[in-house]
C-alpha positions as CSV (number, residue, x, y, z in Angstrom):
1,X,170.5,47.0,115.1
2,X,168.8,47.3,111.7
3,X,168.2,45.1,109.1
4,X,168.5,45.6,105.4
5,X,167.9,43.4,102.2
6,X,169.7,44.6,99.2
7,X,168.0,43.3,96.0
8,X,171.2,44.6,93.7
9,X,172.6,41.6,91.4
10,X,172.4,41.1,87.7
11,X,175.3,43.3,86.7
12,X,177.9,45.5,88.1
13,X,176.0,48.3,87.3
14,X,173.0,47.0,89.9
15,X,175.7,45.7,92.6
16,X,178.0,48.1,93.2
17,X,175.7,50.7,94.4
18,X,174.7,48.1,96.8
19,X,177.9,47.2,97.7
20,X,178.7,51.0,98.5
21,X,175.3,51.3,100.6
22,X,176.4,48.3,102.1
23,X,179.6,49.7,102.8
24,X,177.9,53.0,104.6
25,X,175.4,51.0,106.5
26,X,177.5,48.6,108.1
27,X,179.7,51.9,109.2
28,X,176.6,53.2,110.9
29,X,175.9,50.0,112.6
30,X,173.6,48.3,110.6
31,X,173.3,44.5,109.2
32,X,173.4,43.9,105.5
33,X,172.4,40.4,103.6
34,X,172.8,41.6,99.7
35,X,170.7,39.1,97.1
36,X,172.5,39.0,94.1
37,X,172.1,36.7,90.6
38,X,174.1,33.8,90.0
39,X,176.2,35.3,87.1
40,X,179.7,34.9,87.1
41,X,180.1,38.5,87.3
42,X,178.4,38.7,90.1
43,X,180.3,35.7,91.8
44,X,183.6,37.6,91.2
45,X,182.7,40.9,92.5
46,X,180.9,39.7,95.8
47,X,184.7,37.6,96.3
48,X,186.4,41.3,97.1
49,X,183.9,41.7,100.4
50,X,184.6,39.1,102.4
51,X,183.2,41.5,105.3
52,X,179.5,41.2,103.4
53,X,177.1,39.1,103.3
54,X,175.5,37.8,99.7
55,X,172.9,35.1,99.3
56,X,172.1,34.6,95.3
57,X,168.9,34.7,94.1
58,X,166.3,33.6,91.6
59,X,164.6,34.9,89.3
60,X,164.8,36.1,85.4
61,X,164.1,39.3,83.0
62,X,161.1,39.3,80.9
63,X,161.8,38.2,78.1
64,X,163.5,37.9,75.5
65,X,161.1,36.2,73.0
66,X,158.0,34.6,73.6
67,X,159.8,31.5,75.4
68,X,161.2,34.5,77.5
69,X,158.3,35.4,78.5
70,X,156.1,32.7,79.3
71,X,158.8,31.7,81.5
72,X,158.8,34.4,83.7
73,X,156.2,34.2,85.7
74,X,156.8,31.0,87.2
75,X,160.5,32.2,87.7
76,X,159.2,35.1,89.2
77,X,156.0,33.8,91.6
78,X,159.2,31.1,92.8
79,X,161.4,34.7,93.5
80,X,158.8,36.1,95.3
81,X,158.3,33.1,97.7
82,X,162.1,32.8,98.2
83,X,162.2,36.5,99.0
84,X,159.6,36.4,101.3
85,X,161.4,33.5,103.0
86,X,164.4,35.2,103.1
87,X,163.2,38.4,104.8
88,X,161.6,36.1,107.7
89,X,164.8,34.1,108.5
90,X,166.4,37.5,108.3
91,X,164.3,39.6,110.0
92,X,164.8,43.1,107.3
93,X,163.5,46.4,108.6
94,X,163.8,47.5,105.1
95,X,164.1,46.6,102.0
96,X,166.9,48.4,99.1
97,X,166.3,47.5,95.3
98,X,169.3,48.9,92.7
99,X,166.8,47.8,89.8
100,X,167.2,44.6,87.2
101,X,165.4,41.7,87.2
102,X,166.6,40.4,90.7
103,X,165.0,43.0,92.0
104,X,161.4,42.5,91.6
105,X,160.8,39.1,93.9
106,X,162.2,40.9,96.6
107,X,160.4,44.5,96.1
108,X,156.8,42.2,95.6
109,X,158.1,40.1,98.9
110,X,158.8,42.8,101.3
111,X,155.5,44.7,100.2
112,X,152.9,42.0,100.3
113,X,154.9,41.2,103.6
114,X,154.7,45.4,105.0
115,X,158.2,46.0,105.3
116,X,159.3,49.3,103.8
117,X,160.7,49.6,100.1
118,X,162.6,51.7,98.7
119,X,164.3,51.7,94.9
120,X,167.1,53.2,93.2
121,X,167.7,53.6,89.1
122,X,171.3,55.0,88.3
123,X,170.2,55.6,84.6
124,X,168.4,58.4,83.1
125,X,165.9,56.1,81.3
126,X,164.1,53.9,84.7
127,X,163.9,50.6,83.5
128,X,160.9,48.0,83.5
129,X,161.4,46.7,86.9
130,X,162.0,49.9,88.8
131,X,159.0,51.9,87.1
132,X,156.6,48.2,88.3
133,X,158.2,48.9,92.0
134,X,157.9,52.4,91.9
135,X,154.2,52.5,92.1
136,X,154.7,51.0,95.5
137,X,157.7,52.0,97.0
138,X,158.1,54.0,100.0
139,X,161.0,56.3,98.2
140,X,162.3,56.3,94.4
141,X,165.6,58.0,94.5
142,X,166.4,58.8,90.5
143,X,168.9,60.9,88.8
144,X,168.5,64.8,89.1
145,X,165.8,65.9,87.1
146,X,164.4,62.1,86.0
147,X,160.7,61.8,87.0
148,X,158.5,58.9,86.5
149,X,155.0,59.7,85.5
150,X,152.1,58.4,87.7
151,X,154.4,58.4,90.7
152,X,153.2,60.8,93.8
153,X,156.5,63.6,93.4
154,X,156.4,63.5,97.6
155,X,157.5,60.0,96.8
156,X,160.2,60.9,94.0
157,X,163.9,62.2,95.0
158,X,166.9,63.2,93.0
159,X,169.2,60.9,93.9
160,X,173.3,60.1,92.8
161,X,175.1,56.7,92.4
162,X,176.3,55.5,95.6
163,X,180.1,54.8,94.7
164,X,182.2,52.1,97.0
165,X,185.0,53.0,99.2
166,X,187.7,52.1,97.0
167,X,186.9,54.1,93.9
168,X,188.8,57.2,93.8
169,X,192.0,58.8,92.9
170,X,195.2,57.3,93.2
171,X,198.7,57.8,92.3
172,X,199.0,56.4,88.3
173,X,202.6,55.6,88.9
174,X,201.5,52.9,91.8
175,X,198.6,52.4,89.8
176,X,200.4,51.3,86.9
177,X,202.9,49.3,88.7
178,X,200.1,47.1,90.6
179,X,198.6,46.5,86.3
180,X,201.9,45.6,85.6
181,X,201.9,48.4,83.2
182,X,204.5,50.7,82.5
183,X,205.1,53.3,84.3
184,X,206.3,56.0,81.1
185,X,203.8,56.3,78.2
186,X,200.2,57.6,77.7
187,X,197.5,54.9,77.9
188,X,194.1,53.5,77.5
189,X,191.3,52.1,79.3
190,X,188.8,50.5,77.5
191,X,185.6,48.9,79.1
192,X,182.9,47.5,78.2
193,X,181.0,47.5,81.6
194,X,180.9,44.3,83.6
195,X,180.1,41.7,80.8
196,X,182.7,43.4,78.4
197,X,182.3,44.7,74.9
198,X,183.0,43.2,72.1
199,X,182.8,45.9,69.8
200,X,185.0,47.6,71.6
201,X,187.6,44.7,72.4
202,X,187.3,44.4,68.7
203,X,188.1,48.1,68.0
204,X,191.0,47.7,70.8
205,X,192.6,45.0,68.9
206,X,192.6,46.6,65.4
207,X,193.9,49.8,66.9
208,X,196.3,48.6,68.7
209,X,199.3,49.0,65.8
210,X,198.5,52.4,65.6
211,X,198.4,53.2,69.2
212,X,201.8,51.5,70.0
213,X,203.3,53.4,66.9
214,X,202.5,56.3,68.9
215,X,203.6,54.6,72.3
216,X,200.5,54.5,73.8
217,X,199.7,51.1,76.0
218,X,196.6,49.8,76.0
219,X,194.3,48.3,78.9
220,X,191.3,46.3,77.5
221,X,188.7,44.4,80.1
222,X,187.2,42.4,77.5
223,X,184.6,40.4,79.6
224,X,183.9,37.5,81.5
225,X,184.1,34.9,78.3
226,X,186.8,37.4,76.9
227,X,190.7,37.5,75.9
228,X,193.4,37.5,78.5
229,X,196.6,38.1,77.2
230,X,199.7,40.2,77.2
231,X,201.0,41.9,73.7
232,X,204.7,43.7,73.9
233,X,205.2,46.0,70.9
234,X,208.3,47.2,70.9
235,X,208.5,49.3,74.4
236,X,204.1,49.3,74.5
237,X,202.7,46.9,76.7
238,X,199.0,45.7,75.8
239,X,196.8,43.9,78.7
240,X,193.9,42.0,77.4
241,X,192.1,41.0,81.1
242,X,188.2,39.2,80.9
243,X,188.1,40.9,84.5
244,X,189.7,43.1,86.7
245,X,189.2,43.7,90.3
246,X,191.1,46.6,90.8
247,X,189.0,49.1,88.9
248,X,190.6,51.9,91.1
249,X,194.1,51.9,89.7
250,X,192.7,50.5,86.2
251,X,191.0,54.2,86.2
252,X,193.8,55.7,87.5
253,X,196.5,54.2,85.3
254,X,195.3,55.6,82.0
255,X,195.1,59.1,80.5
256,X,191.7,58.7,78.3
257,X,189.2,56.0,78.5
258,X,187.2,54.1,75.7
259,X,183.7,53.3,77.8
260,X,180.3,51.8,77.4
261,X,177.6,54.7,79.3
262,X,176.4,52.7,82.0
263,X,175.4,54.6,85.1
264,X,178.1,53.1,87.1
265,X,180.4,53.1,84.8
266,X,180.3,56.9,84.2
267,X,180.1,57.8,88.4
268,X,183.4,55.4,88.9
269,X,185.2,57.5,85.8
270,X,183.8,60.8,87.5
271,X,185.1,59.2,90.8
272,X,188.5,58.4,89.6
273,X,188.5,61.7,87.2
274,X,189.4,59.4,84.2
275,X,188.3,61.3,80.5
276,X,186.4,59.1,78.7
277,X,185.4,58.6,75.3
278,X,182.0,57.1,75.4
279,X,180.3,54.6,73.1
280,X,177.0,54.3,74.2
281,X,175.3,50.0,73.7
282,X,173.2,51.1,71.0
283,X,170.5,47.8,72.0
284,X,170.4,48.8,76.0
285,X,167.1,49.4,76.9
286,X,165.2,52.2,76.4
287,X,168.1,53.0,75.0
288,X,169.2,54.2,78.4
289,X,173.6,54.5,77.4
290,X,172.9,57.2,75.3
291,X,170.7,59.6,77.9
292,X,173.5,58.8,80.4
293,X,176.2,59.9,77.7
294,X,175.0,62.9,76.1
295,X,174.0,63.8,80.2
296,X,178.0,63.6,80.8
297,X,179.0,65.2,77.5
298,X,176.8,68.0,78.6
299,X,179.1,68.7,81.7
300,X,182.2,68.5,79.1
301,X,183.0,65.8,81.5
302,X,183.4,63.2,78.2
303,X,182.7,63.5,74.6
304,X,180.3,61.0,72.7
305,X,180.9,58.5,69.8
306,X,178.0,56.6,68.5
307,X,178.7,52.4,67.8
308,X,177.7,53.5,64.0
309,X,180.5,55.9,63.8
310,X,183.5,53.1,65.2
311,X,185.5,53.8,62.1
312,X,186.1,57.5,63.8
313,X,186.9,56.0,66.7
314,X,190.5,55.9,66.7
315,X,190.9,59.5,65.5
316,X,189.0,60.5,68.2
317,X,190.8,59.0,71.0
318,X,194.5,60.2,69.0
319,X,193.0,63.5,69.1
320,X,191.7,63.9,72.7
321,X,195.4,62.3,73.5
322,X,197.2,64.7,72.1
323,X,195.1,67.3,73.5
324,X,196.5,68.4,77.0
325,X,194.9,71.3,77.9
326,X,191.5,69.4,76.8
327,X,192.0,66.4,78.7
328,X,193.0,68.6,82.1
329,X,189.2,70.5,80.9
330,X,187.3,67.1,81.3
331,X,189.3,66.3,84.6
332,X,188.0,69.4,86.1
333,X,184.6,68.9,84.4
334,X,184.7,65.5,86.7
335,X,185.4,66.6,89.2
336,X,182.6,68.5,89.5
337,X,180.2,65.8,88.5
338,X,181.8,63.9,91.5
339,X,180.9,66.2,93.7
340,X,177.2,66.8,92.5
341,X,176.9,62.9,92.9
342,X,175.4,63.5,96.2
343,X,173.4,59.8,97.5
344,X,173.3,60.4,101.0
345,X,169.7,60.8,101.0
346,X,168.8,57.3,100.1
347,X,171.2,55.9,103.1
348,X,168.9,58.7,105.4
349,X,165.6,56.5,103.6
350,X,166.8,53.5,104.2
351,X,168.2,53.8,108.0
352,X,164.4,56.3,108.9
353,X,162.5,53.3,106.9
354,X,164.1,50.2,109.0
355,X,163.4,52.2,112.4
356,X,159.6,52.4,111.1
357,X,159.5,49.2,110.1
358,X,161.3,47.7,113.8
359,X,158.8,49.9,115.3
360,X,155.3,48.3,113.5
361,X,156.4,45.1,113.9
């Protein structure tokens, strides 16, 4: 049987994908231990896979400030050691990093220690930690056409967002029943990733009135220190939830989405086939939101509004409401970005990897 580590906490963005490799592994036989932070988002997303196993780890991002900084490199010498502990009680083959700063201890671990690596970035802009790993790695699987300079291209794949099991279609009327939403009525979803928005909670709130005088219900996932509350207007029901662990039906339940552009985020609404409305985090690094946007908006698949430009907002979602033969246009349009996301090649890495590495040891 072989053994994979799974640097993937931080955010949802950086666990799912390890969750769904997780998922495929264990289907082919292999054991999974998954490091993930100590966040509380991470804490209630690991509670869904009771069949997984997560150990947190250590560690911190670079930064911010000069505090930040001087910090991490005790932080992260104490990762590395913890990591490299971790992958001799646990005997890995290989090693699986989804990017973020809980993925560098392990990456620096399992090389200095000669098991494989391999690393995955969902977004079109790599970040910090998985253009340091890169130069090392076995495999960097990136999206289609995203290169990282001074990498050997034998080394570089295109790769898509592994997606977990239970992200897909599903009837809305069911789906809107297990929300406790209504079943009659338009509505929107409006997400803010896994820490929440609060732009966009903000924007949900004060166009609320205006969305219930057209009876349209409303679905906000405000955030792990957000609102949760329930608003009746008349016959419009509005859900305020700081986290919801039954994304599936949440995509399924509404007609248009209000998003933030993480990689994830925009796979699962692809997944699902859920039009968005996307609203790029104008201070994510490298700026990273608004590459994966315009990508999307590209396909048709979504339509782009910049966090300058909120005050055109709700027009924009009224309009893309009332807009049938538009919205069934994006549905199709995501349906085929769903099936381009094609991430079977970085399960084939890591399961040919772990054989060389049980072999040379």
């Amino acid at each position: 049987m072989s053994r994979f580590l799974l640097a993937c906490g931080g955010t949802g963005g950086h666990l799912a994908p390890g969750i769904a490799l997780a998922q495929r592994l264990a289907e082919d036989g292999g054991e999974c231990l998954l490091i993930v932070s100590r966040k509380a988002v991470d804490a209630r997303m690991t509670a869904k896979y009771p069949a997984l196993r997560f150990l947190p780890g250590s560690g911190r991002g670079f930064g911010p400030g000069l505090l930040g900084r001087i910090l991490f490199l005790p932080a992260f010498l104490g990762a590395v050691w913890a990591s490299w502990r971790t992958l001799r009680s646990f005997g890995a083959d290989a090693v699986v990093c989804f990017g973020g700063f809980m993925s560098l201890g392990p990456a620096v671990a399992a090389a200095l220690a000669g098991v494989p690596v391999i690393v995955h970035e969902a977004n079109r802009k790599p970040g910090k930690a998985v253009r340091l790993i890169a130069r090392f790695a076995r495999a960097v699987h990136l999206p289609p056409g995203v290169r990282i300079a001074g990498v050997a291209p034998e080394r570089q794949s295109d790769s898509g967002y592994p997606v977990r099991q239970e992200i897909g279609p599903r009837p809305r009327a069911e789906s809107r029943r297990a929300l406790g939403l209504p079943e009659e009525g338009k509505m929107v979803l409006v997400l803010g990733g896994s820490q929440g928005a609060a732009s966009l909670t903000r924007w949900a709130e004060s166009a609320l009135p205006e969305l219930a005088a057209r009876g349209t219900h409303l679905l906000c996932l405000t955030g792990p220190a957000g609102r949760d509350a329930v608003e009746r207007h008349g016959g419009v029901t509005a859900r305020f939830l700081p986290f919801c662990d039954r994304m599936a039906e949440a995509y399924a339940a509404a007609d248009l989405a209000v998003s933030r552009a993480g990689a994830g985020t925009l796979a699962e609404l692809a997944a699902c086939r859920t039009p968005a409305v996307l609203v790029p985090l104008s201070t994510a690094a490298d700026d990273h939101q608004s590459a994966n946007a315009e990508h999307l908006a590209g396909t048709g698949a979504a339509v782009c509004v910049r966090e300058s430009e909120l005050v055109g907002l709700s027009a924009e979602v009224c309009a893309r409401l009332d807009d049938a033969s538009g919205l069934a246009r994006m549905r199709t349009a995501l349906a085929a970005a769903d099936a381009a996301n094609r991430w079977d090649e970085l399960r084939r890495h890591a399961v040919a990897f772990a054989k060389e590495g049980r072999a040379g040891r």
